[in-house]
VMD Tcl script that builds the backbone (N, CA, C; Angstrom):
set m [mol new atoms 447]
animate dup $m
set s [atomselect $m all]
$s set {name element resname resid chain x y z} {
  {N N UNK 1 A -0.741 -3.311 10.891}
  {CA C UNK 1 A -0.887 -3.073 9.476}
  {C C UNK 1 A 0.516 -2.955 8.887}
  {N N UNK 2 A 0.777 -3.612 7.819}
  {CA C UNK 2 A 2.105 -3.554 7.040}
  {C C UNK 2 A 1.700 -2.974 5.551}
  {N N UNK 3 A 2.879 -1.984 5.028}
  {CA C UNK 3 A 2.946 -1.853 3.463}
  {C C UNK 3 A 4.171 -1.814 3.162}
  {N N UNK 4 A 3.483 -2.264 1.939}
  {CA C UNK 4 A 5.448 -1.794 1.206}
  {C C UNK 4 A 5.198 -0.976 0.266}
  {N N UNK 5 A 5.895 -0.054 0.175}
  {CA C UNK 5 A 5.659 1.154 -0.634}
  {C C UNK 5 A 6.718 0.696 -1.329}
  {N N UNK 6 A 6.033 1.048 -2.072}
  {CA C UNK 6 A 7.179 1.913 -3.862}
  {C C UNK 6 A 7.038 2.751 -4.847}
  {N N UNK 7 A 7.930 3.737 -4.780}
  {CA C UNK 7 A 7.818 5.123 -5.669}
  {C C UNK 7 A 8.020 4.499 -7.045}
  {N N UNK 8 A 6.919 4.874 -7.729}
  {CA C UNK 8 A 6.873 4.366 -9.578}
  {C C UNK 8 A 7.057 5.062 -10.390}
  {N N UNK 9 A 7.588 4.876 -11.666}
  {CA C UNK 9 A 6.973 5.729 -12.722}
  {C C UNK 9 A 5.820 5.267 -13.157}
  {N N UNK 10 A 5.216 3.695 -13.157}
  {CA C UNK 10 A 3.581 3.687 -13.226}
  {C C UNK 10 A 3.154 2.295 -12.751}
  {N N UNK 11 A 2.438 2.083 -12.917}
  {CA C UNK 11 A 1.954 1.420 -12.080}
  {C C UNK 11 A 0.768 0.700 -12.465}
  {N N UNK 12 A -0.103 -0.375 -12.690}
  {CA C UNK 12 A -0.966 -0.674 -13.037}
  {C C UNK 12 A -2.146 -2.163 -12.283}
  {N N UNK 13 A -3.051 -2.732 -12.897}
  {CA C UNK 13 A -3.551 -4.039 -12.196}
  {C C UNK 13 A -4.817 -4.418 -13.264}
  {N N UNK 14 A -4.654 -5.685 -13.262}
  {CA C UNK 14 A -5.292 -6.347 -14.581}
  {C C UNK 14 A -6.124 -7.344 -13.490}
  {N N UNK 15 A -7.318 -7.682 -13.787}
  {CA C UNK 15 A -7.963 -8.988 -13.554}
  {C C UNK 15 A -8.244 -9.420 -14.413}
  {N N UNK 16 A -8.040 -10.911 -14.573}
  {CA C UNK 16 A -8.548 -11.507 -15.540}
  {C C UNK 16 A -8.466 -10.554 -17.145}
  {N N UNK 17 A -7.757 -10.059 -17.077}
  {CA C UNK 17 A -7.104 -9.654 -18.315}
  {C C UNK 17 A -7.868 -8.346 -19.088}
  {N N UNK 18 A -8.923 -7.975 -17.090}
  {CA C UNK 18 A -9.215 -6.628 -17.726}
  {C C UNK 18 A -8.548 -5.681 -16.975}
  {N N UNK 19 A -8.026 -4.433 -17.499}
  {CA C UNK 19 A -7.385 -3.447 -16.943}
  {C C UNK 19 A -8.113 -2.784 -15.580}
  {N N UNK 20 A -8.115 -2.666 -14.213}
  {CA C UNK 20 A -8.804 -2.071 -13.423}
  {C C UNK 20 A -8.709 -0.947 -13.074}
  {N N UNK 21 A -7.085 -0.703 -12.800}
  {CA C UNK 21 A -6.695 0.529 -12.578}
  {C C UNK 21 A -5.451 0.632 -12.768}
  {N N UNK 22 A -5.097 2.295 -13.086}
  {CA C UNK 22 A -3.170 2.517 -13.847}
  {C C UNK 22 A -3.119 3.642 -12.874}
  {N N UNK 23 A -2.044 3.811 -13.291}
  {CA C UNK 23 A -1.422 5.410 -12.391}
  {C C UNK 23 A 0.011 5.578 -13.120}
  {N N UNK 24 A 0.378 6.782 -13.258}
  {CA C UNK 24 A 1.429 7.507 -13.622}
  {C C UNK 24 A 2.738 7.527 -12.557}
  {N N UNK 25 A 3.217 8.455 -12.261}
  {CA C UNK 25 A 4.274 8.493 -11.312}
  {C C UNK 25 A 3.432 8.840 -10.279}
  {N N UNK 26 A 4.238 7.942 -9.103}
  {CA C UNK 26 A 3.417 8.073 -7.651}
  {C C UNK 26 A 4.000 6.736 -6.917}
  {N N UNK 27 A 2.977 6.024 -6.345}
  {CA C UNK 27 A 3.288 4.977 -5.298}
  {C C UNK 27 A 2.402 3.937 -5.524}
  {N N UNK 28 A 3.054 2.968 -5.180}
  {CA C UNK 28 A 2.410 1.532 -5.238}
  {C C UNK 28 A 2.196 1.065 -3.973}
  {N N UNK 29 A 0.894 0.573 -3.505}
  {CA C UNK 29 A 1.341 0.177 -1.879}
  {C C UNK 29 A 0.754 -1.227 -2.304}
  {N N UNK 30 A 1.422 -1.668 -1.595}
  {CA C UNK 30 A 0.834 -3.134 -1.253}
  {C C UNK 30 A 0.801 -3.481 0.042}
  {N N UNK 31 A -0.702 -3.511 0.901}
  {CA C UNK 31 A -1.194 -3.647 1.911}
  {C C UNK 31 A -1.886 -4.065 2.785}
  {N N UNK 32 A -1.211 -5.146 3.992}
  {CA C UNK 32 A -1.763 -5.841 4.721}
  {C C UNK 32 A -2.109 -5.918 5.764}
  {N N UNK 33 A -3.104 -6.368 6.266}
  {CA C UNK 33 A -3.984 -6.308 7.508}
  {C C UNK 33 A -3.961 -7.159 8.611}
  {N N UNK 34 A -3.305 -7.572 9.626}
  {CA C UNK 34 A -3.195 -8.288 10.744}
  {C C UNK 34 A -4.803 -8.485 11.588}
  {N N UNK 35 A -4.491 -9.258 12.225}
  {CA C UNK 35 A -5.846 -10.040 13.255}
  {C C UNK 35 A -5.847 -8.817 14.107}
  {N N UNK 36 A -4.874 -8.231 14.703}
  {CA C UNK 36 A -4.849 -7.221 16.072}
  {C C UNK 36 A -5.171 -5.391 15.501}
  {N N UNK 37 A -5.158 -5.384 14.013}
  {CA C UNK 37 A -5.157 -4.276 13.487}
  {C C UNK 37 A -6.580 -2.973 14.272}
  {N N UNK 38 A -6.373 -2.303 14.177}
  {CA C UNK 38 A -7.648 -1.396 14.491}
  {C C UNK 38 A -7.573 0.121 13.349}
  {N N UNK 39 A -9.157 0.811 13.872}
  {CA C UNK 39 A -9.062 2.043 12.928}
  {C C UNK 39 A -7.619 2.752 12.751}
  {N N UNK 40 A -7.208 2.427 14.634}
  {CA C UNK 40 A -5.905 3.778 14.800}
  {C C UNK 40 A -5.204 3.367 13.843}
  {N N UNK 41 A -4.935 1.731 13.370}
  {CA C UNK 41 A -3.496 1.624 12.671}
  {C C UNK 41 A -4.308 2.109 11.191}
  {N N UNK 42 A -5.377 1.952 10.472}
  {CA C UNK 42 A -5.478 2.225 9.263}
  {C C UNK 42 A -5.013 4.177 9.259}
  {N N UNK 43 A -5.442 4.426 10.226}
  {CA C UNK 43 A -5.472 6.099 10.213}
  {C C UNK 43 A -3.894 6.563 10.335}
  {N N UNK 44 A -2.893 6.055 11.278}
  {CA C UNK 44 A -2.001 6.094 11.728}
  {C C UNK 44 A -1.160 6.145 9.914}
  {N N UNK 45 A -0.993 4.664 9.407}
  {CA C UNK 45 A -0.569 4.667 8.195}
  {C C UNK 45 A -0.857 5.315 6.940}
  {N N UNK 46 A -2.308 5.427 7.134}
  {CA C UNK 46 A -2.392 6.550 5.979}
  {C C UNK 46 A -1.847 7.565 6.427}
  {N N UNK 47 A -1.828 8.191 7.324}
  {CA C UNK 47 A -0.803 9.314 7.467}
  {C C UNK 47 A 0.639 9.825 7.039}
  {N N UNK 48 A 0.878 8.350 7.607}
  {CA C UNK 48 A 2.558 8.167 7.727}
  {C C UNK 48 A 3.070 7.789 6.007}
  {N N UNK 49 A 1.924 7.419 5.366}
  {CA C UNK 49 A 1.862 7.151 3.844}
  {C C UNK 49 A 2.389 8.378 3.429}
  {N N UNK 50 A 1.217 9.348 3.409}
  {CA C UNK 50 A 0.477 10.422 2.392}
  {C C UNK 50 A 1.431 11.494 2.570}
  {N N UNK 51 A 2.211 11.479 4.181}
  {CA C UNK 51 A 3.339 12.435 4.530}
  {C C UNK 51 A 4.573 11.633 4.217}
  {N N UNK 52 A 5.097 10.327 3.393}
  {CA C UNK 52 A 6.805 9.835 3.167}
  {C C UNK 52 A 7.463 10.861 2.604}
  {N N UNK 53 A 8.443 11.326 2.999}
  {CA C UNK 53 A 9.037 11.867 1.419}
  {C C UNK 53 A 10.190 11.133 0.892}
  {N N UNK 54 A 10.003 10.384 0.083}
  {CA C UNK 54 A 10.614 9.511 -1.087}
  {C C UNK 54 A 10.435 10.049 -2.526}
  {N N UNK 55 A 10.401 11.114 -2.873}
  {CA C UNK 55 A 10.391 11.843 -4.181}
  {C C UNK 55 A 11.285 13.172 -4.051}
  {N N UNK 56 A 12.551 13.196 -4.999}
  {CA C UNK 56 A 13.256 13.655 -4.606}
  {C C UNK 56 A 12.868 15.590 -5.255}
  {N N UNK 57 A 13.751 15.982 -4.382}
  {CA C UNK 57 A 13.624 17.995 -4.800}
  {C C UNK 57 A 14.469 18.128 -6.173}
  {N N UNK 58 A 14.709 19.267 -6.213}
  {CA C UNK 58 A 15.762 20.137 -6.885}
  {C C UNK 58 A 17.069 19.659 -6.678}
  {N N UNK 59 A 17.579 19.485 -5.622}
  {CA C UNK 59 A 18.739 18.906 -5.381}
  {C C UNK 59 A 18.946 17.600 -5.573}
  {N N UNK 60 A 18.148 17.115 -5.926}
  {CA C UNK 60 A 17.917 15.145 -5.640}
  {C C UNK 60 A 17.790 14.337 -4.773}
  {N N UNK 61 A 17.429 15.711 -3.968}
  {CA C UNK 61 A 17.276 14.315 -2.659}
  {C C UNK 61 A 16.281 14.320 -2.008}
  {N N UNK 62 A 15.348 12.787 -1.405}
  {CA C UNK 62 A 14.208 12.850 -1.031}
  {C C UNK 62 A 13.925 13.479 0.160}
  {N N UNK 63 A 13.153 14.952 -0.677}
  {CA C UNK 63 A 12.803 16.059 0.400}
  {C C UNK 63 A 11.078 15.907 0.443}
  {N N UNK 64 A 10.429 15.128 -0.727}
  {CA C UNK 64 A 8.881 15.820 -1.193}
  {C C UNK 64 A 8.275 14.541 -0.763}
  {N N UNK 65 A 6.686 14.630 -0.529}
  {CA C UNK 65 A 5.779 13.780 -0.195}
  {C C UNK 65 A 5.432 13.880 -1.858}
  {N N UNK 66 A 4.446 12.567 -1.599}
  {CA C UNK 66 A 3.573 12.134 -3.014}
  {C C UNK 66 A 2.397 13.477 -3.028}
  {N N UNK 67 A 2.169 14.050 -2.090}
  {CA C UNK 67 A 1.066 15.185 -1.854}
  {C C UNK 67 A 1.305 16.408 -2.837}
  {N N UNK 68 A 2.580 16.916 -2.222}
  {CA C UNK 68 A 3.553 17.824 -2.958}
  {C C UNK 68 A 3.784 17.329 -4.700}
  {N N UNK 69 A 4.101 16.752 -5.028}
  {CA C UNK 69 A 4.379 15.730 -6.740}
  {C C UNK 69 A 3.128 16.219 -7.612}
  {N N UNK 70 A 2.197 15.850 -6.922}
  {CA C UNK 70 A 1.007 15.221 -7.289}
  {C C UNK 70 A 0.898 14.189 -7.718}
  {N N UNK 71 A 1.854 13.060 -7.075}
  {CA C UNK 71 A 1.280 11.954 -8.138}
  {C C UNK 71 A 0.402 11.423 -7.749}
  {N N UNK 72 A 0.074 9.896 -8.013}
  {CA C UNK 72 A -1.099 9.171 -7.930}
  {C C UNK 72 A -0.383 7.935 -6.631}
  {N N UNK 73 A -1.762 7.281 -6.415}
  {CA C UNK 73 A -1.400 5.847 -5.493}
  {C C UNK 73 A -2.427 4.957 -6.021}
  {N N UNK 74 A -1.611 3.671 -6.263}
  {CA C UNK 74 A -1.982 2.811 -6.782}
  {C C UNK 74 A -2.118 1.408 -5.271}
  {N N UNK 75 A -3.876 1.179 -4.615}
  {CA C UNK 75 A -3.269 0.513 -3.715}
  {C C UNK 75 A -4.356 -0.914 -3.337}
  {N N UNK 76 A -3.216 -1.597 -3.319}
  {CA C UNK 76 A -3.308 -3.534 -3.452}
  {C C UNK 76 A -2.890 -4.027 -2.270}
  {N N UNK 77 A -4.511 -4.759 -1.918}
  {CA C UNK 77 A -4.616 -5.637 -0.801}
  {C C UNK 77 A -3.935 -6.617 -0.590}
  {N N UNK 78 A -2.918 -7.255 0.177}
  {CA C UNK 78 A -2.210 -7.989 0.125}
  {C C UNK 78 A -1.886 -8.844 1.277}
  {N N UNK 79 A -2.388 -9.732 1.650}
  {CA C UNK 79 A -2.495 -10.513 2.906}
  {C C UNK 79 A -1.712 -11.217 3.066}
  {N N UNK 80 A -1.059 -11.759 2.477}
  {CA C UNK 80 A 0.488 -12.489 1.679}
  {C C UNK 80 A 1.540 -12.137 2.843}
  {N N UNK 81 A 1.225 -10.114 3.260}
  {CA C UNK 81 A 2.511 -9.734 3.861}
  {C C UNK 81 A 2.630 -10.214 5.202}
  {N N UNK 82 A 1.688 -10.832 5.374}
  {CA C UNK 82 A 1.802 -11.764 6.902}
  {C C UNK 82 A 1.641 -12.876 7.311}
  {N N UNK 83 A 2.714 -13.475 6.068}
  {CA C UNK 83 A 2.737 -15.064 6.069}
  {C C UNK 83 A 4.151 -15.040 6.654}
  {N N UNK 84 A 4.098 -16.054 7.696}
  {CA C UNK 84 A 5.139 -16.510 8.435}
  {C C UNK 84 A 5.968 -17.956 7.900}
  {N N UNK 85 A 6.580 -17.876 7.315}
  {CA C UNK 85 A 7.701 -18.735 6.810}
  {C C UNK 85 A 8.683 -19.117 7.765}
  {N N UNK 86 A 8.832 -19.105 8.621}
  {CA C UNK 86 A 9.767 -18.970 9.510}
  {C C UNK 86 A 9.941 -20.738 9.735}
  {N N UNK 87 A 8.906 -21.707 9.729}
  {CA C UNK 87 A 9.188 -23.000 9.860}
  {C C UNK 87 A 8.133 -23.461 8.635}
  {N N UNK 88 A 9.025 -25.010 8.640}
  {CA C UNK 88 A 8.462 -25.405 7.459}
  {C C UNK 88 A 8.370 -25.284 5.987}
  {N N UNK 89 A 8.013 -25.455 4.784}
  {CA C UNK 89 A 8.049 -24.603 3.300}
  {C C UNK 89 A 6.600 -23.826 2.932}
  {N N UNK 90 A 5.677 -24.293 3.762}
  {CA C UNK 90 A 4.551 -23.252 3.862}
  {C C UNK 90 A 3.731 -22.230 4.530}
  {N N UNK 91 A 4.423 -21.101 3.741}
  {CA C UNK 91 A 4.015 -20.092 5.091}
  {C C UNK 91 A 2.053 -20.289 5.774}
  {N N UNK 92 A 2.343 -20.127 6.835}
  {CA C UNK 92 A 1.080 -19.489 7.746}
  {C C UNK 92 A 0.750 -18.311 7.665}
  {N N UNK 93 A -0.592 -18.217 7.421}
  {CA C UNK 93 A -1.172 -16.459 7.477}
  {C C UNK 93 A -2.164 -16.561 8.697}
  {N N UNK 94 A -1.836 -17.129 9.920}
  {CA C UNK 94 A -3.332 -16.813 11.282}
  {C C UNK 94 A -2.903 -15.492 11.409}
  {N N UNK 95 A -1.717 -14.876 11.285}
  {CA C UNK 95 A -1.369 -13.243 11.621}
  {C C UNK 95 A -2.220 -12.374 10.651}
  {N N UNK 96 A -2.886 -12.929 9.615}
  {CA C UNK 96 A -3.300 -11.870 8.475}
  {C C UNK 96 A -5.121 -11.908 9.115}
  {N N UNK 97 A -5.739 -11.006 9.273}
  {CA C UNK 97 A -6.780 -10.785 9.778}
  {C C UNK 97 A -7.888 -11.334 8.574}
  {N N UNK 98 A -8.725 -11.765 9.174}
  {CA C UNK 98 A -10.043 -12.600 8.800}
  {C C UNK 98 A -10.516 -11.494 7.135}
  {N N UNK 99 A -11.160 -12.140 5.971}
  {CA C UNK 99 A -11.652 -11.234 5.048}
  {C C UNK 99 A -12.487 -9.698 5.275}
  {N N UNK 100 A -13.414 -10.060 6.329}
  {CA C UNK 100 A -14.628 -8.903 6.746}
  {C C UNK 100 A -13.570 -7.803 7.467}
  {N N UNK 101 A -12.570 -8.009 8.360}
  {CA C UNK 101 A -11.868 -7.276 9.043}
  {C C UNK 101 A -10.362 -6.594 8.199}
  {N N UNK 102 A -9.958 -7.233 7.251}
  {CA C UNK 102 A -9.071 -6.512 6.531}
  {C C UNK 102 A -9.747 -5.614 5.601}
  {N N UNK 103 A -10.993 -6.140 4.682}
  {CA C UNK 103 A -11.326 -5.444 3.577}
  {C C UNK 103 A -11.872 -4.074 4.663}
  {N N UNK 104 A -12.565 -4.083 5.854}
  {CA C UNK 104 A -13.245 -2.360 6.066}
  {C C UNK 104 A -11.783 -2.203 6.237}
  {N N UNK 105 A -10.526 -2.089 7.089}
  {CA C UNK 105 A -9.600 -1.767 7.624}
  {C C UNK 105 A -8.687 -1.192 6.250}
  {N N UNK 106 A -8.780 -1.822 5.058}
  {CA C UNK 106 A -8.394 -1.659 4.084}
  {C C UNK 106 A -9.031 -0.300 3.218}
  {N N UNK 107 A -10.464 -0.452 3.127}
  {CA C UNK 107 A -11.229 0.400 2.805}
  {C C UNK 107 A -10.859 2.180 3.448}
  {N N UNK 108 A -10.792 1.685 4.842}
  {CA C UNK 108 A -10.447 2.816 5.968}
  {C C UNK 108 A -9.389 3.401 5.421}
  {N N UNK 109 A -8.080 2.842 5.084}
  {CA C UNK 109 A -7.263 3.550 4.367}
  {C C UNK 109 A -7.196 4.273 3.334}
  {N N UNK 110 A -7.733 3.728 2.431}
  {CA C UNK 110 A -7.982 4.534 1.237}
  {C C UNK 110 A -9.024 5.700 1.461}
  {N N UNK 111 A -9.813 5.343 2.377}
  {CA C UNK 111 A -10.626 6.475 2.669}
  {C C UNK 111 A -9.643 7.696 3.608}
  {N N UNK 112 A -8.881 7.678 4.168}
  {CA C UNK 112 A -8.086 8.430 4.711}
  {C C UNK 112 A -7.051 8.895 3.681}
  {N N UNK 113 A -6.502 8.039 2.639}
  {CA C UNK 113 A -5.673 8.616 1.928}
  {C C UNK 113 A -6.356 9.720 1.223}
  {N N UNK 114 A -7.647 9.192 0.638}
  {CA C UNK 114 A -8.372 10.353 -0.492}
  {C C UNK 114 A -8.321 11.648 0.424}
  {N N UNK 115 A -8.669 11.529 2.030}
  {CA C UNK 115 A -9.116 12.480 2.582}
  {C C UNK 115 A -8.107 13.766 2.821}
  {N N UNK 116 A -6.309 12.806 2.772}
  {CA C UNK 116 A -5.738 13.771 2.717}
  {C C UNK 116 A -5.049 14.605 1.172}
  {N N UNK 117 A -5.766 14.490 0.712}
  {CA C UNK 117 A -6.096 14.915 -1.062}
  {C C UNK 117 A -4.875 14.010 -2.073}
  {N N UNK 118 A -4.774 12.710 -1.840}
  {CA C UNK 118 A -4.426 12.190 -2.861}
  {C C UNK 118 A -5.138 11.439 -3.964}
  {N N UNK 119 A -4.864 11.539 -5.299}
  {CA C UNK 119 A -6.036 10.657 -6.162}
  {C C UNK 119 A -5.051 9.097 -5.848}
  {N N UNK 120 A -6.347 8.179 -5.624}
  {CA C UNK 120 A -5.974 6.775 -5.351}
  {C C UNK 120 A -6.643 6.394 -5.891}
  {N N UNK 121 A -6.180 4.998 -6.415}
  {CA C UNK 121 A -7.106 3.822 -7.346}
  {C C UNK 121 A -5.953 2.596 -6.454}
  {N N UNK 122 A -7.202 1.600 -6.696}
  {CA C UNK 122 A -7.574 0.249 -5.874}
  {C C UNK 122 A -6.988 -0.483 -7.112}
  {N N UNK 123 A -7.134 -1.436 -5.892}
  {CA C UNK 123 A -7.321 -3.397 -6.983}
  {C C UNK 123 A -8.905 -3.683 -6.467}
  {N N UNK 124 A -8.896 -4.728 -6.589}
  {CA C UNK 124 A -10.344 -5.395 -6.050}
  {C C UNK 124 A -9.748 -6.415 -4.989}
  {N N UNK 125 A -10.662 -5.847 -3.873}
  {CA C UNK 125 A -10.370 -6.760 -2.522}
  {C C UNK 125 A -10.651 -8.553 -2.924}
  {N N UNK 126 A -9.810 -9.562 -2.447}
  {CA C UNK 126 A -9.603 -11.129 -2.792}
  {C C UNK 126 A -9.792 -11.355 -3.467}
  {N N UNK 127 A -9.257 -10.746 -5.171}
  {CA C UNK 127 A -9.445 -11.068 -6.647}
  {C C UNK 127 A -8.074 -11.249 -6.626}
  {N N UNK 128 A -7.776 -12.128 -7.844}
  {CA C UNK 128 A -6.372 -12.384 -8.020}
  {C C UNK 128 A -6.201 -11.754 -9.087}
  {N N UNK 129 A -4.795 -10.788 -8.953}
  {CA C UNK 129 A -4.319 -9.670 -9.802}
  {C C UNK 129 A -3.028 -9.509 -10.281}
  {N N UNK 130 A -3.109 -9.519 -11.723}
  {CA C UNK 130 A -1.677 -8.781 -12.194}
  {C C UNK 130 A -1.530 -8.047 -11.663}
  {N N UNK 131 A -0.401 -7.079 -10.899}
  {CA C UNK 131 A 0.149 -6.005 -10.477}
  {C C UNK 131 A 1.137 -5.672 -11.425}
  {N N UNK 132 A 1.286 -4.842 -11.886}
  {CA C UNK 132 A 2.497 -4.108 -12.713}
  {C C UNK 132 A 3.082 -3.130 -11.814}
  {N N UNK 133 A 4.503 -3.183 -11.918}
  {CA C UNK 133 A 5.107 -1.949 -11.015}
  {C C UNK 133 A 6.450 -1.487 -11.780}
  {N N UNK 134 A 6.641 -0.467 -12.255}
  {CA C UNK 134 A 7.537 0.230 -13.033}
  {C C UNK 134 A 8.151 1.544 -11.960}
  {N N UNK 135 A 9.596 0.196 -10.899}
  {CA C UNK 135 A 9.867 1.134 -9.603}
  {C C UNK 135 A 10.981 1.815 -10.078}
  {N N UNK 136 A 10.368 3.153 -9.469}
  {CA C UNK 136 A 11.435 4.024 -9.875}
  {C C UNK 136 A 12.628 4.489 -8.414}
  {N N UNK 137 A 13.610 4.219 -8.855}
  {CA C UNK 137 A 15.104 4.309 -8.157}
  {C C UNK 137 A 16.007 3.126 -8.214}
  {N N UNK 138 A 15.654 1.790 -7.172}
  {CA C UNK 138 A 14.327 1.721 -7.080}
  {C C UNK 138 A 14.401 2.521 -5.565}
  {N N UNK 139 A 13.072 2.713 -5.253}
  {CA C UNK 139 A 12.683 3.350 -4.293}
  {C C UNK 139 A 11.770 2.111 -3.295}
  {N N UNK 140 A 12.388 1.223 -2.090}
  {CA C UNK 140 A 11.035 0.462 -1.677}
  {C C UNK 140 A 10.817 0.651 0.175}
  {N N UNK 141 A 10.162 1.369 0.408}
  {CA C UNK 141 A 9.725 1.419 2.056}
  {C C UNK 141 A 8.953 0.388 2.525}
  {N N UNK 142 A 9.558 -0.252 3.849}
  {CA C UNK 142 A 8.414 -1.186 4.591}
  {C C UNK 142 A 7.575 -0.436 6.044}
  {N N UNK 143 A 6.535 -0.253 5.952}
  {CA C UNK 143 A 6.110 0.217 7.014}
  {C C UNK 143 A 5.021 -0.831 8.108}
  {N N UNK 144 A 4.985 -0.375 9.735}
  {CA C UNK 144 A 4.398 -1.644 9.979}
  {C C UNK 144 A 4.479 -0.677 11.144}
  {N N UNK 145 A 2.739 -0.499 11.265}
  {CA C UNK 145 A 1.835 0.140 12.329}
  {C C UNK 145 A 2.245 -0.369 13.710}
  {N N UNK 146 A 2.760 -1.055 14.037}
  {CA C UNK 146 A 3.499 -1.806 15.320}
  {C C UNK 146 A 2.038 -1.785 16.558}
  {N N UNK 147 A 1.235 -1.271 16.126}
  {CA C UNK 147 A 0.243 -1.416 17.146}
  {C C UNK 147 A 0.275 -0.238 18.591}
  {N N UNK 148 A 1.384 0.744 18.508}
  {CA C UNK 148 A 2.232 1.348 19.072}
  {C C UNK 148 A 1.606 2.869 18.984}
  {N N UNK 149 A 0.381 3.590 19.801}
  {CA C UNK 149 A -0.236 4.512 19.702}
  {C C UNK 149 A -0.200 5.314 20.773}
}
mol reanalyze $m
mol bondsrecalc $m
mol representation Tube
mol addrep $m
């Protein structure tokens, strides 16, 4: 499982030019699902999410989780992040796991994020979406479940 995080001041996602979901200051993930992925990695990353600290203290420096803030998470399926470019001008996605197996694996996350008390709002799983991202620092983390439990 891969994300890329980014700490926002807001954050938003339009389909088709209707608004789905916004968020204030918090995080943007954009998140993808590999063929080899399992529960551990959705559980593993929401963890490793919900505990970053990329929001800075009193002093300015990133001491606080998004938990601590309270902000929000704004989070978008993104299968994209496991296109291999490496030969040729068109990337390959066989690394990005089949629709039925990313969307529960996807689902799983957000269900783990809510669980560790963050408010989260979605995109819509294989809809094509404006993403708005208003990054604040900027702030951008790559994370990647390595399969490694």
């Amino acid at each position: 499982m891969r994300a890329v995080i980014q700490r926002v001041k807001s954050g938003s996602v339009e389909i088709e030019g209707e608004a789905i979901a916004a968020i204030g200051p918090g995080m943007v993930v954009l998140l993808g699902v590999s063929v080899n992925d399992t529960d551990k990695d959705a559980v593993w990353m929401a963890n490793k999410t919900a505990n970053l600290r990329i929001f800075e203290d009193s002093e300015g420096k990133m001491n606080r989780g998004i938990i601590e803030t309270g902000g929000e998470a704004l989070v978008i399926s993104q299968f994209t992040l496991y296109g291999d470019a490496r030969k040729g001008r068109r990337p390959s996605f066989i690394e990005a796991a089949p629709p039925d197996q990313a969307d529960r694996l996807y689902e799983r996350y957000v269900e783990e994020l809510r669980a560790a008390g963050l408010s989260v709002h979605t995109g819509r799983f294989r809809a094509t979406m404006l993403v708005s991202i208003e990054n604040d620092g900027p702030v951008t983390i790559i994370l990647d479940s390595g399969n490694e439990f």
